[in-house]
N, C-alpha and C positions, 0 to 999 in steps of 0.2 A: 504494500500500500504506500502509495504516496508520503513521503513524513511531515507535508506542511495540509493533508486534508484533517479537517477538525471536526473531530469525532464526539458528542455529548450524549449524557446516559440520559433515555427517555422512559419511563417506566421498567426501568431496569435492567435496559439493552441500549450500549452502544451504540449511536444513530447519527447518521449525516443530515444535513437539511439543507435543501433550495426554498427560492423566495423569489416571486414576483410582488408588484401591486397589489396582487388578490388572494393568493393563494403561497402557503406556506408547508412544505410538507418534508416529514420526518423518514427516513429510511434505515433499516437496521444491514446489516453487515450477514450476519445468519438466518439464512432464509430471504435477505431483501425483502421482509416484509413493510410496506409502508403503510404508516400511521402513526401519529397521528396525521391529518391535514385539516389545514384551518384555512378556510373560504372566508372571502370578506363579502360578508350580506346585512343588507338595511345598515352599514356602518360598522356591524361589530363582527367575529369572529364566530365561524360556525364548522365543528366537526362531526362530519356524520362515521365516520371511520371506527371501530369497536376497538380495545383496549381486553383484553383479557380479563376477566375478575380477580387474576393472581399474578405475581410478578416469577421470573424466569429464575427459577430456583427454589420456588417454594418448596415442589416435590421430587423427590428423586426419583430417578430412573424414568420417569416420561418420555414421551418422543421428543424430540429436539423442537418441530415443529409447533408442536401444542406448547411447551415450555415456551415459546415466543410470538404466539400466535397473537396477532394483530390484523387489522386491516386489509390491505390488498396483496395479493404475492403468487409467483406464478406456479405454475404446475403443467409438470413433461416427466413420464406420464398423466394422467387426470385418473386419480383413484390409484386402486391395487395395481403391484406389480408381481412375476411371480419372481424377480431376479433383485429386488429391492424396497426401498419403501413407500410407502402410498404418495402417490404427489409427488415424488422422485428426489432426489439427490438436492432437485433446484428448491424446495421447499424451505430447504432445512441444511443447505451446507452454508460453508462460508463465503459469502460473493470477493471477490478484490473491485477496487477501485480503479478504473482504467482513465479515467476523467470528470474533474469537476468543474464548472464556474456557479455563478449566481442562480441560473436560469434552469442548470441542468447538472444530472452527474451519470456517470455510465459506470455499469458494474459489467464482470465477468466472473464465470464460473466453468469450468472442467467438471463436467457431471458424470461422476466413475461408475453410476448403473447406465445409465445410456451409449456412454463409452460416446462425446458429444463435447459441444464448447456453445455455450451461451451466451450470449450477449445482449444486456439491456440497459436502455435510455430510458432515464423518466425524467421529464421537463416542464416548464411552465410559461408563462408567458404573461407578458403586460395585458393586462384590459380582459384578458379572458378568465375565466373563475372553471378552468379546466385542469386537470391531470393527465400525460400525454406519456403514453409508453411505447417503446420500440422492441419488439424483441426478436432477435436473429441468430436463427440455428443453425450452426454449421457441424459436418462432421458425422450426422446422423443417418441411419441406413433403416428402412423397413417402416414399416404403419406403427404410426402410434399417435395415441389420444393426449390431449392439452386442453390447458383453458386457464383462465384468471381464477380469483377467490377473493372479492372483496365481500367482509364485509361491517355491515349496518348496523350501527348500536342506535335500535329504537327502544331502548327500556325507561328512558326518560317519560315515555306518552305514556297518555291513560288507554287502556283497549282500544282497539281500532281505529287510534288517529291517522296514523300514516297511511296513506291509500296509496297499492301497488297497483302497476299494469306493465302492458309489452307493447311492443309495436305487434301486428298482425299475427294471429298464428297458425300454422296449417296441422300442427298436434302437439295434443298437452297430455301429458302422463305422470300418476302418483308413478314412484320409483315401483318395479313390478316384483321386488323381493323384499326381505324383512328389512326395515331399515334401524330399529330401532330395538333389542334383545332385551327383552322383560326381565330376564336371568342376569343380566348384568346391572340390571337397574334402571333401565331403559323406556320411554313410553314413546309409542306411536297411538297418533288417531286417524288418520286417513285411510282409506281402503284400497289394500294392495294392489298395485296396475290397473287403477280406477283411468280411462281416459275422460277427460273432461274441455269444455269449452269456453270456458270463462272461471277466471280466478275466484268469481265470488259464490260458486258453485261445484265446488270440490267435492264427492261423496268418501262419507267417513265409515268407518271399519261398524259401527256400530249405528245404520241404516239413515244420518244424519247429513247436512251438508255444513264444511266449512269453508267461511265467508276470505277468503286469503289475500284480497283486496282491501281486506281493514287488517292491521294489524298495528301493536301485538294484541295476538290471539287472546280469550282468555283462560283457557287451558293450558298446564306443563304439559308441553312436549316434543318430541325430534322428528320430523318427516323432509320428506324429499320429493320433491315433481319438475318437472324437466318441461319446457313449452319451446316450442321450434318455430322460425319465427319467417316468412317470406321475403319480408326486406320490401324497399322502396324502388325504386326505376333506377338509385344508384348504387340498391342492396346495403342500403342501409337497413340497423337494426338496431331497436334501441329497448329499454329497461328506465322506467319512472317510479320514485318512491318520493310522493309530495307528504309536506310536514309542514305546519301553520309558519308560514314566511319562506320557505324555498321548498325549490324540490332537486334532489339528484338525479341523477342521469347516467347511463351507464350507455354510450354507442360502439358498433363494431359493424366491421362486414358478416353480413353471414355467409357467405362463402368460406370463409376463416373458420368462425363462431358460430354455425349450425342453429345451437342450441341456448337456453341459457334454463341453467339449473339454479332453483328456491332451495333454498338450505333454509329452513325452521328450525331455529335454536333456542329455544324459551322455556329454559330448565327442566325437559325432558332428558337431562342425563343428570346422575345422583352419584355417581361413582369419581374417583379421581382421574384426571383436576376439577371436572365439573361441581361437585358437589351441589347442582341444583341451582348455581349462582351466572352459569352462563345464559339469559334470559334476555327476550327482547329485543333479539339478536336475526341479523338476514343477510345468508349468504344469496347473492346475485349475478352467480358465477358463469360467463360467458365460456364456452367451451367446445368444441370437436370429443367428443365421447357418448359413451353410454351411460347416461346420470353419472355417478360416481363409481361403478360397478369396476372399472380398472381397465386395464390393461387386454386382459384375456376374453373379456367380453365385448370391448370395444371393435376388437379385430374381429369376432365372428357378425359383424355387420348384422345385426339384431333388426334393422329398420330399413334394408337394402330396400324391402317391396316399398316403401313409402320413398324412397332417393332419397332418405338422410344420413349423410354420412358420419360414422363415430370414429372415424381415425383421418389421418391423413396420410401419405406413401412421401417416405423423406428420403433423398438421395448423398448420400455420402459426399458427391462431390458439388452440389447446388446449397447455397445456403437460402434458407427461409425467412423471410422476415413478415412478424405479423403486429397489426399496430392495437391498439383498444385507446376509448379516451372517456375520462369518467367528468365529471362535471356539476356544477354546483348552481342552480339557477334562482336568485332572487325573486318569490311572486308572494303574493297577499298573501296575508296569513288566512283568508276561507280560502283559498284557491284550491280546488279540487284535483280528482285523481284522473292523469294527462291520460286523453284519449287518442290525443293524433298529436304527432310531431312532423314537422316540416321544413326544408329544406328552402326559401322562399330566394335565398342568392349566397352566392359564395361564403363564407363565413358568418352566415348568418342562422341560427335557427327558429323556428316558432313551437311553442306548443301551446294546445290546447285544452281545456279539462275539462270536465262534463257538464260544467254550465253554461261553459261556451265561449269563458272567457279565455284570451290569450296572451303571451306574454312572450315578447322577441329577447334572445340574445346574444352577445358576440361570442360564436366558437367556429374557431376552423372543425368541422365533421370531416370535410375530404382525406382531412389525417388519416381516418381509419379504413379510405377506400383503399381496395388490393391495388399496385400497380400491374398494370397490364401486360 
C-alpha cells in the first residue's frame, strides 16, 4: 500500500474515504466493503448504508466477511462455492490500494479461489449525490455468477415507511429452497418458490400475503426473492427505496445485472453474530446468479427456458468490466414509492411515484450502460 494513503478506523475497520460536494464515502481494506456514505440532502447529511450491530472482533472465529460486514461490496462468485467461500475470496480478502485522489481510489485484489485479478474504482463527483463503481476482471476462465451486496439500514422507520419497487419485471420468485433453518434458529415466512407479480403481494408459507413494498416488515424474519427486470430502450434497470425526504437508487444494465435479489434481514436470525439485533435491514443486491444459491446452481442455468441468465462465460484472456451506480435523490418527505424512472437527456434522470409527482436529478446513468 501506498505509505502516504490515510487510513482511519471507522466502526472498527480501517477505512479510506473520498469526498465530493455531496457525497462522502468510507471504504475498508478487507473485503472493500463500503460504508459508511453520507449524501448531502435538504442540507444535512444522510446514510442509508447499514453498519453491523457489532464491531469486527466481537466474536471469534466468524467468517471474515460477517466480522466486517457493512454496506456495499462485491461478490465473484455470488453465493456458494464448492472450491471456496460464499461471495469469494473478493468479499472478505485484503484489497491493496492501486490509487487515490479526492474524487476517487482504486483497489486490487489476487483472488486465490478464482485463480483471477480484480480491479475496482469507486468514485464521486461534484453536483451528483451518486456512488460510481468500476469493476474489471481479468485473468478468469469459465461461467461464473456475480453481483453487488448493498445494503439498507431501514431500522430507524416505524413498519412500512420505506416503500420498495423495480423498474419492470418479466419474473419475480421467493428463493425456491429453504432459506432460512429453524434448527439453527432461523425464521422464514414466505412460501417457498412462490412466483409472484408485485412486491406488495408476496404469498406466505402460512396461506397469507406479504406487503414487501412497505417495509420494515412487522415480523422477525430472513427471506429471499429475486425479480428480473426488462430494462429500458437503453437497458437500463433500476431499484427504488423512498424514505420521508429522499429516496435511493440502485441503476445497472441488465444485460450485466439480470436480476436483483431482496435480502430480508429483520432479526430472523438468533444465532451468532446475529443474535436477533440484525433488523431493518435490505439487501438490494444486483446480480448474474441464481438468488444466492452459488456457484453450482448458477451454472446449471435453472431459468434457461425463461432466457435468464445466472452466470456469465469469462475468458482468461478478455478482461470484463462491469459498472453499477447507486444514488441518493433529495424528494419531499410524503413523496411516495417510485413507479417509473426516466431517462429525459443525458445526465439527467426523473422519477416518479404513485401520486404522480416527480422529481428530476443530476446523475450521469450512461455510467452503467455496457460499452459496445
Amino acid at each position: 500500500m501506498n505509505s502516504d494513503v490515510q487510513l482511519i478506523d471507522i466502526h472498527g475497520e480501517p477505512s479510506l474515504t473520498i469526498s465530493s460536494d455531496t457525497v462522502t464515502a468510507a471504504m475498508t481494506l478487507r473485503g472493500n466493503h463500503i460504508a459508511p456514505v453520507n449524501f448531502l440532502v435538504h442540507g444535512k447529511n444522510v446514510n442509508p448504508y447499514s453498519l453491523a450491530p457489532w464491531l469486527p472482533g466481537a466474536h471469534q472465529g466468524i467468517d471474515p466477511l460477517l466480522d466486517v460486514l457493512r454496506g456495499d461490496f462485491w461478490c465473484l462468485p455470488f453465493g456458494e462455492q464448492p472450491d471456496g467461500p460464499a461471495h469469494g475470496d473478493v468479499a472478505r480478502g485484503n484489497w491493496k490500494v492501486v490509487d487515490v485522489n479526492e474524487f476517487s481510489a482504486t483497489f486490487s485484489i489476487q483472488a486465490q479461489d478464482i485463480h483471477a485479478h480484480i480491479t475496482k474504482t469507486v468514485s464521486v463527483r461534484d453536483g451528483q449525490n451518486g456512488l460510481f463503481q468500476e469493476i474489471t476482471v481479468s485473468g478468469l476462465e469459465g461461467a461464473y455468477s456475480y453481483g453487488t451486496h448493498p445494503i439498507l439500514d431501514l431500522s430507524y422507520l416505524p413498519p412500512g415507511t420505506a416503500r420498495i419497487s423495480t423498474g419492470a419485471a418479466r419474473w419475480s420468485s421467493v428463493f425456491t429452497g429453504m432459506f432460512s433453518d429453524p434448527q439453527a434458529g432461523e425464521t422464514q415466512v414466505l412460501e417457498v418458490g412462490a412466483e409472484f407479480t408485485d412486491l406488495a403481494h408476496i404469498p406466505m408459507a402460512d396461506g397469507g400475503e406479504l406487503d414487501l413494498s412497505s417495509y420494515p416488515t412487522p415480523m422477525a424474519h430472513e427471506d429471499l426473492v429475486m425479480v428480473v427486470q426488462q430494462g429500458d430502450e437503453h437497458h437500463l434497470g433500476w431499484s427504488a427505496v423512498s424514505v420521508p425526504g429522499h429516496t435511493w437508487l440502485a441503476l445497472k444494465d441488465v444485460r450485466d445485472f439480470p436480476a436483483t435479489v431482496l435480502w430480508v434481514s429483520n432479526g430472523g436470525r438468533t444465532h451468532i453474530p446475529w443474535e436477533g439485533l440484525h433488523r431493518g435491514r435490505l439487501g438490494v443486491e444486483d446480480v448474474c446468479s441464481y438468488f444466492h444459491e452459488g456457484l453450482v446452481a448458477s451454472r446449471e442455468n435453472r431459468l434457461a427456458d425463461k432466457g435468464i441468465p445466472t452466470t456469465k462465460d469469462f475468458t482468461a484472456t478478455k478482461d470484463v468490466t462491469l459498472r453499477t451506480l447507486q444514488a441518493v435523490v433529495p424528494t419531499p418527505e410524503n413523496f411516495g414509492k417510485v413507479l417509473n424512472l426516466s431517462t429525459p437527456e443525458p445526465g439527467i434522470i426523473c422519477i416518479t411515484d404513485e401520486h404522480g409527482v416527480s422529481v428530476d436529478a443530476d446523475l450521469d446513468w450512461s455510467f452503467v450502460i455496457r460499452d459496445e
